[in-house]
N, C-alpha and C positions, 0 to 999 in steps of 0.2 A: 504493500500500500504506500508507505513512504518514499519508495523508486518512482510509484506512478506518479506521485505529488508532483514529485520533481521534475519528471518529465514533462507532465504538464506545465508548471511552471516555466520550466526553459522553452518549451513552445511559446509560451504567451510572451516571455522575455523577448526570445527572437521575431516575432511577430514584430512588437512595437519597434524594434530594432531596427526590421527591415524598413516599417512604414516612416520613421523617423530620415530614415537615411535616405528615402523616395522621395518624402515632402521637401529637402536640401537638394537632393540631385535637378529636379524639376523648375527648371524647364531646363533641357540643353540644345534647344533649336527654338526657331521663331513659332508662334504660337497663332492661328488665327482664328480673328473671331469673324463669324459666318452673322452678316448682315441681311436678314432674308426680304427686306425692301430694296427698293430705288437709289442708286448713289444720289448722293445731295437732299435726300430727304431727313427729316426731323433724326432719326432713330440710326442713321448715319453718322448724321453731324457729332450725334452723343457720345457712339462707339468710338470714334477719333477722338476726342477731346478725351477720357477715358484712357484711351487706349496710349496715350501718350506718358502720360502718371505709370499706366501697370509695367511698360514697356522698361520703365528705369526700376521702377520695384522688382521685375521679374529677370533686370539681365539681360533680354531677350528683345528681339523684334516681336512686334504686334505687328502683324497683319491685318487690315479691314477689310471683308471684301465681300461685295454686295451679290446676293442671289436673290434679285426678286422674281416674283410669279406666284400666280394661286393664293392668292392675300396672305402669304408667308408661308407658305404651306413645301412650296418646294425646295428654299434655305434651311428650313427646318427638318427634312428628311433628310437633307444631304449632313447633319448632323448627328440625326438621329442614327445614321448607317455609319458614321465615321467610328475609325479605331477610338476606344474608350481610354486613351490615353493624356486628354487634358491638353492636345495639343491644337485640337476642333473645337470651340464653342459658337455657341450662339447668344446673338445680343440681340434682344430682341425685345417688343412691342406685347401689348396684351393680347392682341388679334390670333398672335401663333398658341398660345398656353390654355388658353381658358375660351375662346369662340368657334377656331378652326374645329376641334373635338366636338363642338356640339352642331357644327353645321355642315360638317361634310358628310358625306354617307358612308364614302370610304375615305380617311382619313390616307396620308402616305407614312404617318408616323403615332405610335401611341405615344399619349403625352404623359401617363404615368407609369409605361412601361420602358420607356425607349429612349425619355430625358430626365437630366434629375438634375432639380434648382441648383444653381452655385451662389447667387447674390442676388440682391435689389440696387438699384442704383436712383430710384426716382419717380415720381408719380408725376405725370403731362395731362394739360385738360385739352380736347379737343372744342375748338374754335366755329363759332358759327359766321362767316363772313361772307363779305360782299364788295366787286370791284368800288373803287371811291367814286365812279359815278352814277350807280347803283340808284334808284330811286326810296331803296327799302332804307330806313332810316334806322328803324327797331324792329326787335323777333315779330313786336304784334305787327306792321307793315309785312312783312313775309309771310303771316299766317294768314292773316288779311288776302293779301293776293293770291295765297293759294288754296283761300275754301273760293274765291270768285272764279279763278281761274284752275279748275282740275287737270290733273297731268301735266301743268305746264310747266312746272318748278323742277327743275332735275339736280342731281348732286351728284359727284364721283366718288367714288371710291375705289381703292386700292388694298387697303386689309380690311380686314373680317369688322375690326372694332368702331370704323369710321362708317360701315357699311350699317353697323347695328344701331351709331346713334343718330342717320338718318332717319333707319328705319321708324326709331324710336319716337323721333320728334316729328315724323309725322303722323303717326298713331295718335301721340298724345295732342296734337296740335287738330285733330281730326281734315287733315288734308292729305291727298294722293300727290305723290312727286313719284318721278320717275328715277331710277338709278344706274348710272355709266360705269361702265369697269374701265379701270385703269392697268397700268401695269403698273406703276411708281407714282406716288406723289408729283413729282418734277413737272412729269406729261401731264397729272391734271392738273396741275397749277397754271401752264402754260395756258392751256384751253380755256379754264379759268378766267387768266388776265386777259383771253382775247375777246371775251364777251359772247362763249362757247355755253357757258353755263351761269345761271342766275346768282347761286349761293354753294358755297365751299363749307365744308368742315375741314379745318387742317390745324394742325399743332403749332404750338408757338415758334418753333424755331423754323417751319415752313411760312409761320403768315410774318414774324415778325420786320425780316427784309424788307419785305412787298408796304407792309406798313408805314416802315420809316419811306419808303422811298414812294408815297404818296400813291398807292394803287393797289390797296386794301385795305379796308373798312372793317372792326369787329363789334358785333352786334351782342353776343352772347359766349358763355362758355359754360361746357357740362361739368362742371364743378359744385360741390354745398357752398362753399367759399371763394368769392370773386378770388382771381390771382395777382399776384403780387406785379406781373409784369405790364397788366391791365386792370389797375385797380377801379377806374370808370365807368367797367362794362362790366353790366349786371350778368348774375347765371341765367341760365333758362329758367333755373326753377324759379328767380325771384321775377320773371317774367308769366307765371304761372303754368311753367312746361316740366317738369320734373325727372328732367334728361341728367343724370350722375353716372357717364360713363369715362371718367379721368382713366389711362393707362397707365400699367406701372413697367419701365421698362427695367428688364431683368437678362440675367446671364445663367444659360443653360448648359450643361457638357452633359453626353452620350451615357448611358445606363450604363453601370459596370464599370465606369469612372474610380481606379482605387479613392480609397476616404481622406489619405493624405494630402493629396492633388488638390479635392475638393475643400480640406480644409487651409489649404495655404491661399487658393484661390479667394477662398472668401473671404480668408483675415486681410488680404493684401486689398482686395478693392472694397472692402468697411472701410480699413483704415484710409482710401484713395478720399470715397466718399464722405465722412464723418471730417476727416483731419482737413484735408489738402485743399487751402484756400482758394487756387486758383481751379481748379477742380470743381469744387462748390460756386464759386460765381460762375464760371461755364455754365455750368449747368441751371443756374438762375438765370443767365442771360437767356436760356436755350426754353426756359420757363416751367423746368423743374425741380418741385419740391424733394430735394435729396434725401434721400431712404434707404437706411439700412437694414438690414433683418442676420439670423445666424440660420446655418444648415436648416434643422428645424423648423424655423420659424418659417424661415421661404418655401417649404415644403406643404406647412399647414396654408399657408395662404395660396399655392398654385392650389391644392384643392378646396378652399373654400372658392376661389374665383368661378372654377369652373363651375362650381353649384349654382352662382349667383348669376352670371352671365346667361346658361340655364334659361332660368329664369324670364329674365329681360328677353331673351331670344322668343322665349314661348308668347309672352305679352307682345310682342313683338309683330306674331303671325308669322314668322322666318319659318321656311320648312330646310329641311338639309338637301342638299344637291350634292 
């Protein structure tokens, strides 16, 4: 009995041994994170500024590099299928974790079988806008136009999450709009700015440019609490629309990821997120609420998300495709 103690024990010894000497050895090559939007869109711009901080923490090249398609869904496979070695992740939007699984019929990746949380980096409200010559002044001018004018109001979208807080707002708004698929943000902004499309939903670090440089107007935002980057512009809900679909963008590596990995990953961008001044204003300029969470924590929250979203989807009338 006393031989097996011990043998036991020196297993466990050498266990922690090996995972100690793995979470040090890691990274010994450039590392990339799989961006499954639009280059130059909001959850891009994040992953670089980001990625610049991990890149000196890690020793290593950070790679960005965008696979959009299928409102995140085929960046998101290409992850899910990647060697579980912490050298593949994914940076990603709420759209891939918590909407894709409840909207597609056949999914290309299980989202609790196939990725497993690393970090939080921040919660983004998505934007209800409109060109600056836009007639629509306030949400009630757009709901206005569009109980008089059915089908005429259309919006783009490009992931699952922006798709859902159309859908949402016009449910609750009781008006029929129509909705354009996109490939990336970029292209429907373009179309957008050309007077292609009436009203945008797009994230801060997408409307903010177009903003300053006088050729976009924000009316609203899905948030309980106006944001800090437009503290002038009421939420929808204080507009009487009860649209709460803020995104939290998060970092994902492959199922079967050793624990080491994942726990070096997570202390190294807490600490990017929490500590690193310039880090944290990026990320407020870009008009997000920086957010950290531990293993755990980002675990219970990709499954309560997906419950909620659920949810909102079924209120919704979304059927899965």
């Amino acid at each position: 009995m006393i031989r097996m103690m011990r043998s036991l024990a020196a297993l466990v010894l050498a266990a922690l041994t090996s995972g100690g000497a793995l979470a040090q050895s890691y990274p010994s090559r450039p590392v990339t994170l799989i961006v499954p939007f639009g280059a130059g869109g909001g959850t891009d711009i994040i992953a670089r500024a980001v990625g610049e901080d991990l890149q000196r923490a890690l020793q290593q090249a950070i790679v960005v590099e965008p696979r959009p398609g299928g409102n995140g869904a085929i960046g998101s496979a290409v992850v899910a299928r990647a060697t579980p070695d912490g050298y593949t992740l994914l940076f990603t939007a709420q759209s891939t974790y918590s909407l894709n699984p409840n909207l597609l019929k056949e999914p290309p990746y299980d989202q609790l079988k196939d990725l497993v949380p690393v970090a939080s980096i921040g919660r983004s409200p998505w934007l209800l806008t409109v060109p600056t010559d836009s007639p629509f002044k306030t949400t009630a001018d757009v709901v206005a136009y569009g109980k008089a004018n059915p089908g005429r109001l259309a919006f783009a979208f490009w992931q699952s999450s922006v798709l859902v807080t159309g859908e949402t707002f016009g449910q609750l708004a009781g008006i029929q709009m129509r909705k354009v698929p996109y490939k990336g943000q970029v292209e429907a902004t373009t179309d957008f700015l050309a007077g292609r499309l009436p009203i945008m939903f797009t994230d801060v670090a997408g409307a903010r440019p177009q903003v300053e440089a006088g050729k976009m107007r924000v009316l609203g935002t899905s948030t309980i609490k106006r944001t800090a980057m437009f503290p002038d512009v009421p939420t929808l809900t204080e507009s009487g629309l009860d649209v709460v679909t803020d995104s939290m963008i998060a970092v994902f590596a492959p199922a079967g990821t050793p624990r080491p990995i994942l726990e070096r990953l997570n202390g190294e961008l807490t600490r990017i997120v929490a500590t690193s001044e310039p880090v944290r204003d990026r990320l407020r300029q870009l008009g997000l609420d920086p957010t950290t969470m531990t293993l755990a924590e980002a675990d219970a929250f990709v499954r309560s998300e997906l419950e909620r979203w659920a949810g909102m989807i079924r209120r919704a009338g979304l059927e899965k495709n």
